[in-house]
N, C-alpha and C positions, 0 to 999 in steps of 0.2 A: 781490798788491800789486806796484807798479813800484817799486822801488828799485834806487837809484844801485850801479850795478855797483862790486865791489871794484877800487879804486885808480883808477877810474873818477868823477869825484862829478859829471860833467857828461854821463852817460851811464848810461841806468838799463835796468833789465832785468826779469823777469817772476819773479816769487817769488813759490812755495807755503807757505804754514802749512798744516800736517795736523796735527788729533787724533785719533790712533788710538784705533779703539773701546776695547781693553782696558785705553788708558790713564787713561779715567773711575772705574778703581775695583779692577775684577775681576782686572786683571790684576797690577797692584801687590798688592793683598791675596795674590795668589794665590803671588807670589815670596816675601811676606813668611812666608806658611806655609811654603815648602819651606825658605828658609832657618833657622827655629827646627826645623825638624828634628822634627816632632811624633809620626811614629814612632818617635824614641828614647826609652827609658825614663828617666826621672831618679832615677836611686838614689845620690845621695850620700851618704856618710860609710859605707858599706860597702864592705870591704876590695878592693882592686881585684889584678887581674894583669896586668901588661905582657905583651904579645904579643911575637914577632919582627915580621919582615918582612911590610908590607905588598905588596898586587898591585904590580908597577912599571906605569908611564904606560902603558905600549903596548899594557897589555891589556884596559883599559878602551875602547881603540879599536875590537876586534875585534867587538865588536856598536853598528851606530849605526845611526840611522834618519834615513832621507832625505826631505826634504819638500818638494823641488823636485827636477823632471824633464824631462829634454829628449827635445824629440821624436823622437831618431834612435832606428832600430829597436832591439828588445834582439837582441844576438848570442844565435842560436840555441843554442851551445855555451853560455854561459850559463844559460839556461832548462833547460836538458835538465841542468846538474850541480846545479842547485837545487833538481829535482822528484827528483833521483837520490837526496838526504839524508834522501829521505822511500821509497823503495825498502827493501824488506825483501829478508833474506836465507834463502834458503828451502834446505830440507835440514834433514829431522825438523822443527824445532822453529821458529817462523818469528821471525824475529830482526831488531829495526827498534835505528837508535842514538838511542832516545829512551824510556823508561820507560811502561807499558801498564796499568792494571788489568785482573790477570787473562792479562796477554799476549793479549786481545784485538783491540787496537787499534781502536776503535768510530770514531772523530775519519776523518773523510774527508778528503781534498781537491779541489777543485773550482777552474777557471779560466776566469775570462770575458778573454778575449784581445780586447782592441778592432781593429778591420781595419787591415791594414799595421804595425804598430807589435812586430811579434814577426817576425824571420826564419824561415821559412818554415812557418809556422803559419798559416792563417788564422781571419779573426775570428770569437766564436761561445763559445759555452759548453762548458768539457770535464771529462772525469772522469780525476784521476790516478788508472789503476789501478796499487798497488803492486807487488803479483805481477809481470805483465808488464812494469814501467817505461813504459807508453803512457798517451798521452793518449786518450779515448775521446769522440767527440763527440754531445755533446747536444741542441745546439739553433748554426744558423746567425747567432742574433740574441742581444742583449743585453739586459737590462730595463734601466729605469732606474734610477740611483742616487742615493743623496742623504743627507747629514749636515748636523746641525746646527751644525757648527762651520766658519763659514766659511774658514776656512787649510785647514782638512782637506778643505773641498771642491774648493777650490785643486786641492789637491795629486791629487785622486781626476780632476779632468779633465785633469791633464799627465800622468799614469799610463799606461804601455802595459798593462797587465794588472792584476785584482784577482783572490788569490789567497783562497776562500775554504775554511773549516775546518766541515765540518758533522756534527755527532755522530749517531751513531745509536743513540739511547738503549736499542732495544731490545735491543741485543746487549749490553748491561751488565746491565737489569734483573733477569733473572732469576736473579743470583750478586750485585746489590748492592741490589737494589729502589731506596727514594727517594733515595739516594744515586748513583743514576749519572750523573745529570747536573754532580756534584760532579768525580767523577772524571773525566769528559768535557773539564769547563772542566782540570783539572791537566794533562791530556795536550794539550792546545790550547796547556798555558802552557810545555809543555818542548817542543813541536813548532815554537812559535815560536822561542824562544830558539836552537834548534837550526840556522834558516833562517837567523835574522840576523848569528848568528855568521860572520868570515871568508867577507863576501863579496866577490867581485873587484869593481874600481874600475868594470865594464862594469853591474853590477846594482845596486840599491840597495831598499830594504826601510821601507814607513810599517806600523807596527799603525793599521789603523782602528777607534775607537771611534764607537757609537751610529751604525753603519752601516744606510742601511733601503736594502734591494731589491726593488723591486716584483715579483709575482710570481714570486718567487723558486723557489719549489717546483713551478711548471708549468717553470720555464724547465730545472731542473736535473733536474725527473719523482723528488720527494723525495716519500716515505708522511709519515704520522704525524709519526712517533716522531725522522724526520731533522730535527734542527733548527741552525742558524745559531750559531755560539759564538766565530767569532775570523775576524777578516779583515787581508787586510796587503796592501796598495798596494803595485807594484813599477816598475819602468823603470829606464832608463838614470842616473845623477843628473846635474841638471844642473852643473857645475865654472861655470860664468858666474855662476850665483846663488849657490851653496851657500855664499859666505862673502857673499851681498849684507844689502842691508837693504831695507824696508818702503819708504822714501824709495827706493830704488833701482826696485826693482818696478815705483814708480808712476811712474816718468818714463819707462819704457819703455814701460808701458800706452799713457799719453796719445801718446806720441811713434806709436805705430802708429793711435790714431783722433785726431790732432789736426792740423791744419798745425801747419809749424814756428812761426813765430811765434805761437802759441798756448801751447805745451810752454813750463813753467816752467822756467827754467835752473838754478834750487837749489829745495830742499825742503825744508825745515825741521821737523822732527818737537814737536812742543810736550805738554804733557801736559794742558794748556787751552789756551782763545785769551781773553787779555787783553781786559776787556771796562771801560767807561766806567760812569760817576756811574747813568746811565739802562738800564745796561744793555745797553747794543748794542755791537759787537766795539771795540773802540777800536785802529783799524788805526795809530795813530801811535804804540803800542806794539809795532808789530809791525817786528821788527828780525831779522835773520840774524845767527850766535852769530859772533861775535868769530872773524878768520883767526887759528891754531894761528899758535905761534912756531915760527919755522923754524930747523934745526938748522945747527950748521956747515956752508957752500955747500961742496958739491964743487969742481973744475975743470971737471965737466959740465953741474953747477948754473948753474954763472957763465955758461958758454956758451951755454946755454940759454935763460938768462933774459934773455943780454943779443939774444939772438934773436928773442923773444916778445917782447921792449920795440919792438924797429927795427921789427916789423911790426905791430904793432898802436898802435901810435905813442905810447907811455906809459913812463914811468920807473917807475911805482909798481908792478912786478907781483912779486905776492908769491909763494913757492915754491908754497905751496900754495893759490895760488887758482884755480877752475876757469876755464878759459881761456875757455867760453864764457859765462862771467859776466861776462868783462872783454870780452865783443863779440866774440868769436873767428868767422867761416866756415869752410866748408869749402876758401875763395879763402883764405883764411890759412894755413888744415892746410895746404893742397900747397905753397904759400910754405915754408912752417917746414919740410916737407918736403924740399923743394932744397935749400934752406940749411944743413941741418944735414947730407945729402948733399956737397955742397961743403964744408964746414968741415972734415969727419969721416971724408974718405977712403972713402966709401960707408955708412960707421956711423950710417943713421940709418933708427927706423923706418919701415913702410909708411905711406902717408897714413892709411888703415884703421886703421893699429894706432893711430896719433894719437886718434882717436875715444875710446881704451881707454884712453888716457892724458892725461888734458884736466887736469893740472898739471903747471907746470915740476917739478918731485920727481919725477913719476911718468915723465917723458921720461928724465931724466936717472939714473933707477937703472934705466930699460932700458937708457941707453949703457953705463952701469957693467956690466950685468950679462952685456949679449952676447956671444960671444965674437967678437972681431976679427975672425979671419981668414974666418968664416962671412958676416960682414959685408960685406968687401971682396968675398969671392967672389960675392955676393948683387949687390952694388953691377955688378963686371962682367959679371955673367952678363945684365943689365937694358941693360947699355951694350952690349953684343956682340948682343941682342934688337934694341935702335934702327937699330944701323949695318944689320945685315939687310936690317929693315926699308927702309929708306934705300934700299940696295943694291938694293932688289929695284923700288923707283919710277923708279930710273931706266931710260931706252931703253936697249936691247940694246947698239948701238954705243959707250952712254958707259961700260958696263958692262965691255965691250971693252978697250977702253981702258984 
C-alpha cells in the first residue's frame, strides 16, 4: 500500500502488511502451551519445601542456540576445540566428559563441511575419529538436505557445517538388546548438551529436528545397524540479525532482488489482514502502528533532528521515525553526513553507518555513545587523506613551491 509518509501527509511511501504463517494459529497456540507450563505437575495443598538459591542469569546463557549465520568462515581453531569435547582420554580405561552405557560410547560423529565456509578444511563428508582427534574423509561431496520446518531450513542453508551423531546400535546390543537404541538417543542428549555449552562468540550451535539426508549411508559408508539420532547446525553467528526480526529479514530479502523503488520502506507485521463486508482485503484499514512517544530529547537529539528537518525540508520529524519513510536518499545520508561532521568537531558517523541508523534516536545515541577523541582523530585522519590527496594532483613545481 502507498501511504503518506510519517510527518509527511503530501508525500507517500511504499508499505508492507505481512502475515506470518505461524501467526494463523500454531504458532500462538504453541506459546500458549509453553507458557501454562504443561510439564509441571500440579499437586496443591501438599506440604511444600522452599529451596535456596536459584541458577543466577548468566548461566542460563552458557548454552544457546543460534539460528542465524553469517557467511564468514568458521575459525579453524574453533572447529578443532569443538570436536576436541568430543576426544577421549586414552590410558587403561578410555575416558570421554560425557556419560556412556557401558563406557562404550556407540554415538559417532560425522561432518558435512560445505566448500570454503570452514578455515582450512575442505568441503566433503568426514568422520571424527576420537582416539586420534582427526577428521577422516569420506566422501568429497554432499547429499542433499532438507526439513520441514521452514526457519530451520533457513538456518541449514546459512550453516558453514552440519554436525551429524550417528549410533551404532550394534555395539550396545549385545549387553542391552531392544534397549540400545534408548541408550544411544541419552548419549546423543548429554553429547549435545556437552557441545553447546560455553561456546565462543566465533561458533554458534542449531539442534536440528526432523532432519532428512539423502543418501545418507552411501555418502558416510554406514552398515545396518549405524543410524542417524541427532544433528546440530553450526557456523559463525550472525550479530546483524541475532537480535532482528521477521520484518527485518524481509526487507533485506527484497532489497537484494528488487529495485529500489520497489523495496517497501516499513513492514508492518499483522496477525491477519483486515478484510471488508464481501470479503476482500480492505486496504483502507490498513494503517502502520502509531510512532512510539519519544522520550526526553537529548542535546544530540535536538541537533539531530534539527538536522534531518533543514534537509529533508519538514518540521514534523519524529525521533523515531524511519528517515527513509520520511523520503530520506542516500544524497540526504551524505548531507546529514557533512553536517553533522561540521557541527560535531568530526563526531559524526560514516555515511554507511547512517544506513544502520535510519532514526533521529538511533543517530543521536551513536553521538552519545562514541567516544570523542576516537572521533575527532577519525575526523582528521579523513582531512589529512583529502589534503594528500590534493597535494598529490597538483604539478610538481606548485608542489614545490
Amino acid at each position: 500500500a502507498a501511504l503518506p509518509a510519517p510527518g509527511q501527509p503530501h508525500s507517500k511511501t511504499l508499505h508492507a502488511f505481512v502475515v506470518p504463517e505461524e501467526a494463523a494459529g500454531s504458532g500462538l497456540d504453541k506459546a500458549i502451551q509453553i507458557l501454562e507450563r504443561p510439564g509441571r505437575r500440579q499437586l496443591d495443598g501438599r506440604p511444600r519445601v522452599s529451596l535456596g538459591d536459584r541458577s543466577p542469569s548468566a548461566e542460563f546463557a552458557r548454552r544457546r542456540s543460534v539460528r542465524s549465520f553469517a557467511d564468514t568462515p568458521v575459525p579453524r581453531g574453533a572447529l578443532d576445540g569443538l570436536l576436541g569435547r568430543l576426544a577421549g582420554e586414552e590410558g587403561g580405561l578410555v575416558r570421554h566428559r560425557y556419560p556412556s552405557a557401558g563406557s562404550l560410547y556407540p554415538v559417532q560423529a560425522h561432518l558435512l563441511v560445505k566448500p570454503g565456509r570452514v578455515d582450512g578444511i575442505e568441503g566433503g563428508a568426514y568422520y571424527h575419529d576420537p582416539v586420534d582427534h582427526a577428521l577422516v574423509r569420506l566422501a568429497p561431496d554432499l547429499p542433499p538436505l532438507g526439513t520441514g520446518h521452514p526457519p530451520t531450513a533457513r538456518s541449514l542453508d546459512e550453516a558453514a557445517f552440519l554436525l551429524l551423531l550417528v549410533a551404532d546400535l550394534a555395539v550396545l546390543r549385545p549387553t542391552y538388546g531392544d534397549a540400545a537404541r534408548d541408550f544411544c538417543l541419552l548419549e546423543a542428549g548429554y553429547l549435545g548438551q556437552l557441545l553447546m555449552t560455553d561456546l565462543p562468540d566465533t561458533l554458534g550451535l542449531l539442534p536440528v529436528g526432523g532432519l532428512q539426508v539423502a543418501g545418507l549411508a552411501e555418502t558416510l559408508a554406514l552398515h545396518g545397524d549405524q543410524v542417524l539420532v541427532h544433528a546440530l547446525a553450526g557456523g559463525v553467528p550472525d550479530a546483524a540479525s541475532r537480535h532482528g526480526s521477521l520484518a527485518a529479514d524481509l526487507q533485506r530479502h527484497l532489497a537484494r532482488h528488487l529495485p529500489d523503488y520497489m523495496v517497501p520502506r516499513r513492514i508492518t507485521l499483522l496477525p491477519s489482514l483486515p478484510l471488508s463486508a464481501n470479503g476482500k482485503v480492505d486496504r483502507q484499514a490498513l494503517r502502520p502502528p502509531a510512532e512510539p512517544l519519544p522520550a526526553a530529547a537529548s542535546a544530540e537529539t535536538e541537533v539531530v533532528r534539527a538536522l534531518v528537518g533543514e534537509i529533508l525540508g519538514s518540521n514534523a520529524i519524529g525521533d523515531h521515525a524511519n528517515l527513509f519513510d520520511l523520503g530520506a536518499t542516500s544524497l540526504h545520508l551524505v548531507r546529514l553526513q557533512c553536517r553533522l561532521a561540521e557541527q560535531r568537531g568530526g563526531r559524526a558517523p560514516a555515511v554507511v553507518d547512517l544506513f544502520r541508523l535510519p532514526t533521529v534516536a538511533d543517530i543521536a545515541r551513536h553521538l552519545a555513545e562514541a567516544p570523542a577523541s576516537a572521533a575527532v582523530a577519525d575526523g582528521n585522519a579523513r582531512a589529512q587523506r583529502r589534503l594528500e590527496a590534493r597535494r598529490r594532483a597538483l604539478p610538481q613545481d606548485r608542489q614545490a613551491r
